[in-house]
C-alpha positions in Angstrom: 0.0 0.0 0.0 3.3 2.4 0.5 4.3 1.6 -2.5 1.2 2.4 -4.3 0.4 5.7 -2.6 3.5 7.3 -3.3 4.8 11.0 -3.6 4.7 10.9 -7.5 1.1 9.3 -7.4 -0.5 11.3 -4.9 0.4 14.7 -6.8 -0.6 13.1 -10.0 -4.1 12.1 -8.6 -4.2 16.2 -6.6 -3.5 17.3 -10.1 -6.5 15.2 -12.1 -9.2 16.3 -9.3 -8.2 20.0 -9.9 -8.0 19.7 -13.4 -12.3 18.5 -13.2 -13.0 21.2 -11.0 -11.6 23.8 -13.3 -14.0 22.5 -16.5 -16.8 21.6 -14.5 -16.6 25.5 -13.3 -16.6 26.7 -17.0 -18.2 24.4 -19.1 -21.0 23.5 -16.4 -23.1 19.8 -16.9 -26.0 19.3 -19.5 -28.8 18.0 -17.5 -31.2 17.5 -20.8 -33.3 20.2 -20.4 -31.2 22.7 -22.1 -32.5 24.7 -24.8 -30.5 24.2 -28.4 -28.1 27.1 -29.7 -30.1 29.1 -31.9 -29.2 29.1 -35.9 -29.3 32.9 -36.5 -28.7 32.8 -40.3 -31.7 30.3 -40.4 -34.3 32.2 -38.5 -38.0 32.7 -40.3 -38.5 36.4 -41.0 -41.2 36.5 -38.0 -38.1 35.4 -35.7 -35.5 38.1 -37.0 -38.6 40.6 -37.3 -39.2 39.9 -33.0 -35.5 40.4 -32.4 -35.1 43.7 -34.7 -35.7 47.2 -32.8 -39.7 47.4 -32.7 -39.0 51.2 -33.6 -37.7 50.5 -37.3 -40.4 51.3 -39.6 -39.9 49.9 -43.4 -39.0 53.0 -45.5 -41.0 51.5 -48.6 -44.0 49.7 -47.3 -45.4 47.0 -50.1 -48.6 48.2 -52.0 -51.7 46.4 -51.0 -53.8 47.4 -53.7 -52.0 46.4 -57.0 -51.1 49.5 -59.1 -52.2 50.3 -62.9 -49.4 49.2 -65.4 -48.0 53.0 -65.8 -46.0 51.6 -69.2 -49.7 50.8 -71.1 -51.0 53.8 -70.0 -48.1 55.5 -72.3 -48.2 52.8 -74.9 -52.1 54.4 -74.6 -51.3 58.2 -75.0 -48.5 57.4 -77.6 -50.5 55.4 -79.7 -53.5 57.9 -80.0 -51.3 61.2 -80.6 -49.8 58.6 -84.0 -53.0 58.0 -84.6 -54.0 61.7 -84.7 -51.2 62.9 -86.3 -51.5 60.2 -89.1 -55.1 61.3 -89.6 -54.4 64.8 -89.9 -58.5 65.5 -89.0 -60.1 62.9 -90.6 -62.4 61.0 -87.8 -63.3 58.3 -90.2 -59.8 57.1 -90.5 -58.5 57.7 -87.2 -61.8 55.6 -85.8 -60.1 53.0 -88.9 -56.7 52.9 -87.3 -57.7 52.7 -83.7 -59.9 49.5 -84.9 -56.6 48.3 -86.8 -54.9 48.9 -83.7 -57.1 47.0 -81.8 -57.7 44.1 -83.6 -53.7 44.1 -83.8 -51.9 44.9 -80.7 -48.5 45.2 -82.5 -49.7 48.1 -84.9 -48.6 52.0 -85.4 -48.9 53.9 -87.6 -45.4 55.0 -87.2 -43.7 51.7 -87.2 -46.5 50.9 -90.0 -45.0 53.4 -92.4 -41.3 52.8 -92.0 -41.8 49.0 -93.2 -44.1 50.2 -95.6 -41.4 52.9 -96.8 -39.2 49.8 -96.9 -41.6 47.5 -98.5 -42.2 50.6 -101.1 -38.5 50.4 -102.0 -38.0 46.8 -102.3 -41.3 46.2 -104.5 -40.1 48.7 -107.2 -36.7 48.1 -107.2 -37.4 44.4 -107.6 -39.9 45.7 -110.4 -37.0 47.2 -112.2 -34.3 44.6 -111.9 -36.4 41.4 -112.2 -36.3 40.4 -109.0 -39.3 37.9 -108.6 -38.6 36.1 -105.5 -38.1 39.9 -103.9 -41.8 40.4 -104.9 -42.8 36.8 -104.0 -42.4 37.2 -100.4 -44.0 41.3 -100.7 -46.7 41.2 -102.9 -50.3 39.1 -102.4 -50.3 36.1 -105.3 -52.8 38.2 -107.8 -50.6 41.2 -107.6 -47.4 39.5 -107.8 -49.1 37.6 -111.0 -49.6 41.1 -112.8 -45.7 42.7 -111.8 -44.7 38.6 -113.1 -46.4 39.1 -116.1 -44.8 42.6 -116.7 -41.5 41.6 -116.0 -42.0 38.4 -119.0 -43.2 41.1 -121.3 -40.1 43.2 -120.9 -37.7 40.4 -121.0 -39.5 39.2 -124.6 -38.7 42.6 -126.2 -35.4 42.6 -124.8 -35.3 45.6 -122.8 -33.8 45.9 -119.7 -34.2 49.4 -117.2 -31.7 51.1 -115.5 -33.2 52.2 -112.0 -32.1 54.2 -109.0 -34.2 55.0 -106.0 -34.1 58.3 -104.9 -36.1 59.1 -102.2 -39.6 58.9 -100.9 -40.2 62.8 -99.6 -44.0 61.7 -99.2 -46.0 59.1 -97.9 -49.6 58.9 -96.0 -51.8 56.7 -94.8 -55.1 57.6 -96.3 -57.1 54.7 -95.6 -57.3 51.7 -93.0 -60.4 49.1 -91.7 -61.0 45.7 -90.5 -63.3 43.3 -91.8 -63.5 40.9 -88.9 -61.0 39.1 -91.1 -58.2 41.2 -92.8 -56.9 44.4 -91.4 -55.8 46.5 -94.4 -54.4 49.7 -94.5 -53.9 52.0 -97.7 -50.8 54.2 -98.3 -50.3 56.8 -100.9 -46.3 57.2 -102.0 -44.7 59.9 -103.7 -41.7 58.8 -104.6 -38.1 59.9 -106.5 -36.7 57.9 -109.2 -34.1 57.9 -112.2 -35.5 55.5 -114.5 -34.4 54.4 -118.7 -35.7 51.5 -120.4 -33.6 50.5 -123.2 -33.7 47.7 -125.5 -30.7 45.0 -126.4 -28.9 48.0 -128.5 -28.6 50.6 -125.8 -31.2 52.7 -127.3 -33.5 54.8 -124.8 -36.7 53.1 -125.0 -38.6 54.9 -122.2 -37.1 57.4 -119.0 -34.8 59.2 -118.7 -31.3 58.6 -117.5 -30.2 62.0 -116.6 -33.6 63.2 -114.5 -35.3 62.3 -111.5 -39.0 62.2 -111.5 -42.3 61.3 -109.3 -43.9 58.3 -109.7 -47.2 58.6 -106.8 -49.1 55.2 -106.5 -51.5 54.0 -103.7 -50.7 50.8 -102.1 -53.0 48.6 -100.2 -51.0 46.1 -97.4 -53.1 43.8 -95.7 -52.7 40.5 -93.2 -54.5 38.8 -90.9 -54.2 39.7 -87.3 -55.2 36.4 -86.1 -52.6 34.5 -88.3 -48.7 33.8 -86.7 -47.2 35.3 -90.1 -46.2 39.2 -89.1 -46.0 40.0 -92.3 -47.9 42.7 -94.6 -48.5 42.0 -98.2 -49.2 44.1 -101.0 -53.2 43.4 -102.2 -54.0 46.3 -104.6 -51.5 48.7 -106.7 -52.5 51.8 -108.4 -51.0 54.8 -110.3 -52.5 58.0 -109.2 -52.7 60.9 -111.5 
């Protein structure tokens, strides 16, 4: 028993008991009844809301009542004022356009007119150079027909046009309706061309090379609003005087 209770042991033994006093003073015991460390960056936003200062008001409160969409309110006034503007005082087309419009979401009469200035260009360029899949893809099947038959004619005599667009310093809308069908919209041009027709020697058949002049027709484009094809085509031509 001497031997096993000796100096070295007994310190040994004084030093172990201290050491469990020490951590049993910090760390305490768990009795099972604790309550669980709380997980801060998992909290609801009812907990984080009860632990935030109750005097913080939100500076930007969420709507209750939904507001009106602000953007189609513009697309509104905008559209109206093109409308007005394109029918210069004419009630019946304006009362056209706004039934265009509504029958086709997509349509105004500004964005109308620069495809049809486009469209204007293509058609009669194509006209002049021979182009036929150009007026294929622009022109409704009966019209294309009559530019198709035109363009055989000229190539029978031989004659062949030389053809620069100018410019197009006017264009109106002067008609537009819906049928419950087809929306169709009528455009008169006034437009700047150097034109010659000459036949398989050179020889000025009809134009002039040298000059610009007006040609003015009145175009009718149509489609069907209800249809997936985006596209205008060309459904009446006409000179005007």
């Amino acid at each position: 028993m001497d031997e096993f209770l000796d100096l070295p042991t007994l310190i040994a033994i004084v030093v172990a008991i201290f050491v469990l006093f020490r951590l049993r003073s910090v760390l305490g015991t768990r009795t099972g009844n604790e309550r669980p460390p709380v997980d801060r960056s998992r909290s609801t936003p009812a907990e984080k809301n009860a632990n935030a200062d109750d005097t913080v008001v939100p500076l930007r409160p969420r709507p209750t009542i939904a507001q009106p969409d602000l953007d189609d309110e513009r697309r509104a006034r905008k559209l109206e004022a093109e409308i007005e503007q394109a029918a210069a005082g004419n009630a019946q087309l304006a009362e056209g356009l706004r039934e265009v419009a509504e029958a086709d979401p997509t349509f105004t009469p500004k964005s109308f007119l620069d495809g049809a200035k486009q469209a204007y260009e293509m058609v009669v360029t194509g006209f002049a150079e021979g182009d036929r899949q150009t007026l294929r893809n622009l022109l409704d099947k009966e019209v294309f027909d009559g530019f198709q038959r035109a363009i055989a004619e000229r190539e029978a005599a031989g004659h062949k046009v030389d053809f620069t667009f100018v410019g197009l310093p006017r264009i109106a809308i002067v008609d537009a309706e819906y049928d419950k069908k087809n929306i169709a919209v009528t455009v008169d041009f006034h437009a700047e061309v150097v034109s010659a027709t000459r036949d398989n020697d050179g020889n000025l058949v009809e134009g002039n090379a040298d000059q610009v002049q007006i040609i003015a027709d009145e175009w009718t484009f149509a489609r069907n609003p209800k249809s997936r094809d985006p596209n205008w085509k060309v459904v009446t031509t006409s000179q005007l005087d």
